[in-house]
Residue, then its C-alpha position, 0 to 999 in steps of 0.5 A: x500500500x505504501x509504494x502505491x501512495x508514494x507513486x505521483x499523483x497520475x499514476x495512482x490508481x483510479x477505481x469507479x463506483x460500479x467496481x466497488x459494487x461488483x467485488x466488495x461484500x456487504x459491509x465490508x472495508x474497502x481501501x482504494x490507493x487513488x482517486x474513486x471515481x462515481x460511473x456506475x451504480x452502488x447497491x451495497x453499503x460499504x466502507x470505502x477509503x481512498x486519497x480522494x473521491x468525486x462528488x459523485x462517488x460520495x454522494x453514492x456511497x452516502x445514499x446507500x449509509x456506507x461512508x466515505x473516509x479518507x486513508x488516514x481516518x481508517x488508520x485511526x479506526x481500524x489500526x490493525x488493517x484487518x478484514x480490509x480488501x484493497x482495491x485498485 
């Protein structure tokens, strides 16, 4: 995770919205290395991290009563990274 953020802004990771619906489970933690993009529909509430999101991304995440947090905030919450999937 660390050499993915350490890469420069264009060439880090960019994950839609639609992505995050196909692979992650209900509930689950999600950390995505880049930016969350809002193309696609969601249908799961999930926990989502990332360095950054559109305001699309958000305002779907925030329909479905997932929350959208940054990288840092997800340390402070789960500190141990478990039961996290990485995304990306």
């Amino acid at each position: 995770m660390a050499v993915e953020l350490e890469k420069a802004t264009r060439a880090r990771r960019e994950v839609n919205v639609y992505k995050l619906d196909l692979f992650a489970r209900e509930g689950e933690i999600v950390i995505v290395p880049g930016k969350v993009l809002g193309s696609g529909a969601l249908s799961k509430k999930i926990t989502v991290a990332a360095l950054s999101f559109s305001d699309s991304a958000k305002d779907k995440i925030l329909a479905n009563k997932g929350e959208a947090i940054t990288i840092a905030q997800l340390m402070e919450k789960n500190p141990q990274g478990s039961k996290v999937r990485i995304m990306g």
